[in-house]
C-alpha positions in Angstrom: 11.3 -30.2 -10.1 14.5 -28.9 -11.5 17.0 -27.1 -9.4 17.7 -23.2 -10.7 21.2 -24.0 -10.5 20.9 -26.9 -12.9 18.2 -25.4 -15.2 20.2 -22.1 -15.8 22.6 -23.6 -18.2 20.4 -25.7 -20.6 17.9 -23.0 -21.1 20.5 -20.5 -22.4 22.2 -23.1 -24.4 18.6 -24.2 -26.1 17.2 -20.8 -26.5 17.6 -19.9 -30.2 15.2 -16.9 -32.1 12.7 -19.4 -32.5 12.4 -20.7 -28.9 12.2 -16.7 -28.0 8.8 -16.2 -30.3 6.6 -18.2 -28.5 8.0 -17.7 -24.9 7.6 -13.3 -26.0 3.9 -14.5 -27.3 3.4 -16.3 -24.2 3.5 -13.5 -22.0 2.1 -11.3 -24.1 -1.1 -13.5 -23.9 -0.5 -14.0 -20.4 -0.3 -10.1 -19.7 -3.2 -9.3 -21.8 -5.7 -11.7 -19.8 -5.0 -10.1 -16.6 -5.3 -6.8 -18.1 -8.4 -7.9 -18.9 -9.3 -9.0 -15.5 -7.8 -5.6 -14.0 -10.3 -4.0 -15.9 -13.0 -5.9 -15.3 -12.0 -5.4 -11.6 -12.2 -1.8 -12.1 -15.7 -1.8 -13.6 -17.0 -3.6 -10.8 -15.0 -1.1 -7.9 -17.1 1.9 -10.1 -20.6 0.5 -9.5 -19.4 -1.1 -5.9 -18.3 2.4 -5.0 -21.0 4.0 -6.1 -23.8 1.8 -4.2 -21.8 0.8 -1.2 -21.5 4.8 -0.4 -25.0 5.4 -0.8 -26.0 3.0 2.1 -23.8 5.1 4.8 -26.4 6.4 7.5 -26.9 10.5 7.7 -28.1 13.2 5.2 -25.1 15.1 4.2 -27.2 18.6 3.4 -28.2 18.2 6.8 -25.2 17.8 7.9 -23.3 20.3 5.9 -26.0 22.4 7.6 -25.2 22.6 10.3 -24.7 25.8 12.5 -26.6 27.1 10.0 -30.2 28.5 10.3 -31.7 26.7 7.2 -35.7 26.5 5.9 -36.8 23.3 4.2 -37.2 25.0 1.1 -33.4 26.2 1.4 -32.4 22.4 1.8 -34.2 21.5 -1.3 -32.6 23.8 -2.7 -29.3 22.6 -1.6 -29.9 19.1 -2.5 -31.1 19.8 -5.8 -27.6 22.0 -6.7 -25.9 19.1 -5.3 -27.7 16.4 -7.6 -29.2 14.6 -4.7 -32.3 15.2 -5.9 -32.0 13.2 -8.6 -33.3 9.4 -9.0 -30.3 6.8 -7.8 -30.2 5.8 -11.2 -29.9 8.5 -13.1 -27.4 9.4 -10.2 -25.2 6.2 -10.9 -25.2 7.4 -14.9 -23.9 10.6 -14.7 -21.2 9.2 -12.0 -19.8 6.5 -14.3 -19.8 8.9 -17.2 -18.3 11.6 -15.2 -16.1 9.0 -14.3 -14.8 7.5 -17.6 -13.9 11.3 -18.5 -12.0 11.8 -15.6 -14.0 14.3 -13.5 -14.8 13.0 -10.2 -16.8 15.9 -9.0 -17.0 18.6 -7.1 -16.6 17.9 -3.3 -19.7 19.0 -0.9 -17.3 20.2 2.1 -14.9 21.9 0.3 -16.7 23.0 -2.6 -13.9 22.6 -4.9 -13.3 19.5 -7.6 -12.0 16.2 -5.6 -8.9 15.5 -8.4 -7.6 18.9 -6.4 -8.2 17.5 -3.4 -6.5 14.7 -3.8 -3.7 15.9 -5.8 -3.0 18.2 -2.8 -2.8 15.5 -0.5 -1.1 12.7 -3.0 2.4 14.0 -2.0 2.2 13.8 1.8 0.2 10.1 2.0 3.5 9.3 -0.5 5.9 10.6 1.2 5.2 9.0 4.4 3.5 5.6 3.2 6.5 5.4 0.5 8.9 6.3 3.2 7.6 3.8 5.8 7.0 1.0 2.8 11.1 1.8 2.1 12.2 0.9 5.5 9.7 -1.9 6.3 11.2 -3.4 2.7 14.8 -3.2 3.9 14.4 -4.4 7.8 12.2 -7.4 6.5 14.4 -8.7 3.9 17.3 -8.4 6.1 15.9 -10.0 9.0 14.2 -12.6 7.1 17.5 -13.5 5.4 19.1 -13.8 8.9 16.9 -15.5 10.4 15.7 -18.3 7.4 19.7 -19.0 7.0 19.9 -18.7 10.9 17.0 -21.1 11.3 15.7 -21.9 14.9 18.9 -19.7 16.3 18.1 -17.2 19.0 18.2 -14.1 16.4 15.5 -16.5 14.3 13.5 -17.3 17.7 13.5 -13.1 18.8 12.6 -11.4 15.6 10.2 -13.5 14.6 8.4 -13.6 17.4 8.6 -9.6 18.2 7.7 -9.3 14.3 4.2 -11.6 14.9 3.6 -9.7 18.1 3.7 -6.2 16.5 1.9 -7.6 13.8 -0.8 -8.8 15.8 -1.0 -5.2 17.5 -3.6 -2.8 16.5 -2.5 -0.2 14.6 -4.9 2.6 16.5 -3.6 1.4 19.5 0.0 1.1 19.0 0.0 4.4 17.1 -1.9 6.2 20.5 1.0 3.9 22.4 3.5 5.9 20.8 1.7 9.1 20.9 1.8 9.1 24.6 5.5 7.9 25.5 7.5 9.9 22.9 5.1 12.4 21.8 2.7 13.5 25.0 5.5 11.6 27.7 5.4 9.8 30.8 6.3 11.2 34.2 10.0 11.6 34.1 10.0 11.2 30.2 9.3 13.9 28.1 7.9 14.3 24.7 10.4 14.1 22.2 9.5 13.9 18.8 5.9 16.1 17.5 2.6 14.4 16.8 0.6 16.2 14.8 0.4 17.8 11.2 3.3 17.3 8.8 4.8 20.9 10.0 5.3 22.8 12.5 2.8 26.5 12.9 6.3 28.5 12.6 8.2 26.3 10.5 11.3 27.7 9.5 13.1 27.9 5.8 15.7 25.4 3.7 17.0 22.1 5.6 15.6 22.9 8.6 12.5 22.9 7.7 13.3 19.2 5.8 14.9 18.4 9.6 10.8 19.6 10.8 9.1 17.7 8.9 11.8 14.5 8.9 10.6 15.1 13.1 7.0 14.8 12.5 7.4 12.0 10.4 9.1 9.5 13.5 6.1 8.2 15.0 3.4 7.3 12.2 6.2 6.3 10.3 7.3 4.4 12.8 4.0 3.2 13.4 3.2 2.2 10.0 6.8 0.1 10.1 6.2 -1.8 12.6 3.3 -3.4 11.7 3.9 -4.1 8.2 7.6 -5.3 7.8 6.6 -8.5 9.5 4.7 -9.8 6.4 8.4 -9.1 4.3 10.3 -10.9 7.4 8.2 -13.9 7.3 7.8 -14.4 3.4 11.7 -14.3 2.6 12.7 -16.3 5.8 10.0 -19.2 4.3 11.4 -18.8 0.7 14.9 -18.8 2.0 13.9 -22.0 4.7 12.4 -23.5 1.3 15.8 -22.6 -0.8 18.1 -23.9 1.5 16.5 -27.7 0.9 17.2 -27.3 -2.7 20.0 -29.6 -4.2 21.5 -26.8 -5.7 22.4 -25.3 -2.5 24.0 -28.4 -1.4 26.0 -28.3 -4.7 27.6 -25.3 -3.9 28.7 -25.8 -0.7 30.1 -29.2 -2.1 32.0 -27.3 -4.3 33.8 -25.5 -1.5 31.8 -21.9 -1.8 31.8 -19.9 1.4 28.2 -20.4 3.3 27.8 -16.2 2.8 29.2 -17.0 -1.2 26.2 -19.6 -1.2 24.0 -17.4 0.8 24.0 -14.0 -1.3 24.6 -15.2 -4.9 22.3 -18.6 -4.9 19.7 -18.9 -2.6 18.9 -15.0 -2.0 18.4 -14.2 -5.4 15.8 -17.2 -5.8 14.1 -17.0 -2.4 13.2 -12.7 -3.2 11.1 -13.8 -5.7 7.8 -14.1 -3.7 8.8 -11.2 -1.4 9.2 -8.7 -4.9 5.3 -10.0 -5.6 4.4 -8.6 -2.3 6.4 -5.2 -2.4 4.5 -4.9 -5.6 1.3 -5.4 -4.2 1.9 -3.1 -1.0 3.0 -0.3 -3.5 -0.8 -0.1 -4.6 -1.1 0.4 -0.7 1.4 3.3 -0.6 -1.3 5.6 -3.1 -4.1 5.1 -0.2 -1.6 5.5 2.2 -2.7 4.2 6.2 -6.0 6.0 6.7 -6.0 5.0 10.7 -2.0 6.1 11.1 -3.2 9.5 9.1 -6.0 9.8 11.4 -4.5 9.0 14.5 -1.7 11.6 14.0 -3.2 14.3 11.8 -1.5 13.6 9.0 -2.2 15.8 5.7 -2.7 13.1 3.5 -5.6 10.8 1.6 -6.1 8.8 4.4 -7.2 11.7 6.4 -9.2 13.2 3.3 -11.2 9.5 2.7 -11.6 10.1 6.8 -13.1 13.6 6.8 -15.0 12.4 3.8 -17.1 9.8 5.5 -17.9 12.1 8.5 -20.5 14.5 6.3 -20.9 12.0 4.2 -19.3 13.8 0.8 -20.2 11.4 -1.6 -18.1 12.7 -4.1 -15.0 13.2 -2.1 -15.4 9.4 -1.0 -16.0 8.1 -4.1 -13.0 9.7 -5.5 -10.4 8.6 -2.9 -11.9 5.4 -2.5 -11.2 5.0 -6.4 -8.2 6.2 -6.5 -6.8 3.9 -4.3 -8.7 0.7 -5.2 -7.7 1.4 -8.9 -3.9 2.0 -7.8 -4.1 -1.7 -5.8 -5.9 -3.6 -8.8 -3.0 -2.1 -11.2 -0.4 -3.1 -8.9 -1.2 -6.2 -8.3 -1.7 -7.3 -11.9 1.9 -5.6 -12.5 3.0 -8.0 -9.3 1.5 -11.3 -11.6 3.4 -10.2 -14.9 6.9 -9.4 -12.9 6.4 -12.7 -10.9 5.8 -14.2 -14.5 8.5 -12.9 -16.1 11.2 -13.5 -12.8 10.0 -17.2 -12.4 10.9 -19.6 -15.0 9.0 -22.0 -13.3 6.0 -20.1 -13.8 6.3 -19.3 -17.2 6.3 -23.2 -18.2 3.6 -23.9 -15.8 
């Protein structure tokens, strides 16, 4: 395999405007076939989500009855408004053309259209998933590039064994761990950040109201942090482990560069590769956002909707979250494969 040191120069020096035609064509192909398969992924998430839903245990007219006093009659009646009453077949149809027209329905709970629903509830899950996605991002790179150049050194030996053990953690439980030490407290220590809700019931006007909901945000942020910047930590400390073997890293050291010189501008640049894949993929992530950190802490968002879906069951409220999310995944990660194509020369002449 060539070295990217020693690659760089004769591909600029041998491209010319017909080297440049087939290499644009290339990827066009390339980006085209798994735009195919995206949406071939997609057809098969409609009729998966469709089916999949319909085995869930519980009647949701009974369910969204009750309290109530209602005859049999009246719950016919109910189903029948609802299209419950319907064949599962003629069900499915009118879901996937509702679908391809962009109506997902009216919701059973809430008795207004889901694309409300979750447009309420989009900027919340983004605003703490992104948030959480943006620090996990940063601390994993950096420790990764510490401890891959730092290899087998104590700072390699701590973080990436306290990354694998929160890793390893569940996320319900470390989420209730936190909940009860800074939220609730213990004994002597009190509670100091909120738990629940993204606001406070008298939340005040201008930045202090940006400080009260920056407060609420500390612990499932925190939550969803630590258990995902481990994956970043350990893919860029094995790229950079990998990187550092290369010839042309020896090179440049041979040519009297300073090790952070040789660090930052060779062997960082080439070992982020695989790790800009997976912040690619995780952004697909961010748009479902963490349903069990939502959950755990009350947090407004389309994990908590997709939760307090499946409790009636509401069909339609499920279907539409669930869709919404697997469709934003499947996008991202074909735009992962075309980036990583496009990045990696390597690839592209594979």
């Amino acid at each position: 395999m060539t070295t990217p040191l020693k690659a760089a120069e004769p591909a600029v020096q041998a491209a010319g405007p017909g080297d440049e035609r087939p290499a644009h064509r290339g990827t066009l192909r390339y980006a085209l076939s798994k735009a195919g398969g995206a949406l071939f992924s997609i057809a098969m998430v409609i009729v998966g989500t469709f089916f999949v839903f319909r085995l869930l245990p519980g009647d949701p007219v009974r369910n969204l009855a009750q309290g109530r006093n209602m005859t049999p009659a009246q719950l016919d009646l109910e189903r029948r408004r609802l299209g419950l009453d319907k064949p599962l077949i003629d069900q499915f149809v009118d879901f996937v053309g509702d679908t391809l027209r962009l109506d997902l329905g009216t919701s059973y709970e809430y008795k207004r259209p889901v694309l409300d629903l979750i447009g309420e509830r989009l900027g919340p899950t983004l605003l703490l998933a992104g948030t959480g996605l943006a620090i996990a991002v940063s601390l994993g790179i950096w420790q990764g590039t510490r401890a891959g150049w730092r290899h087998g050194s104590r700072f390699d030996r701590v973080s990436t064994g306290a990354s694998l053990l929160l890793w390893s953690v569940p996320t319900f439980w470390l989420g209730l761990l936190l909940m009860m030490v800074f939220g609730v407290g213990i004994g002597p220590i009190p509670g100091l950040f909120p738990f629940r809700g993204i606001e406070s019931v008298d939340a005040p006007d201008g930045f202090a109201y940006v400080l009260d909901v920056a407060s609420h945000m500390v612990l499932p942020c925190l939550t969803l942090v630590a258990v995902v910047y481990a994956q970043y930590l350990l893919v860029m400390r094995s790229s950079l482990l990998e990187e550092v073997s290369q010839d042309y890293v020896t090179v440049a050291r041979a040519k009297g560069l300073r090790d952070d010189d040789v660090r930052r501008r060779h062997a960082v640049p080439n070992a982020l590769l695989p790790t800009v894949t997976l912040v690619f993929m995780r952004i697909g992530f961010v748009v479902g956002g963490a349903v069990t950190v939502e959950t755990i802490f009350t947090w407004p968002g389309l994990g908590q909707l997709f939760y307090e879906a499946v409790r009636v069951p509401d069909f339609t409220l499920m279907q539409g979250t669930f869709l919404l999310i697997t469709v934003a995944v499947i996008v991202m990660n074909t735009l992962a494969d075309v980036v990583y194509h496009l990045l990696d020369p390597r690839v592209r002449s594979a």
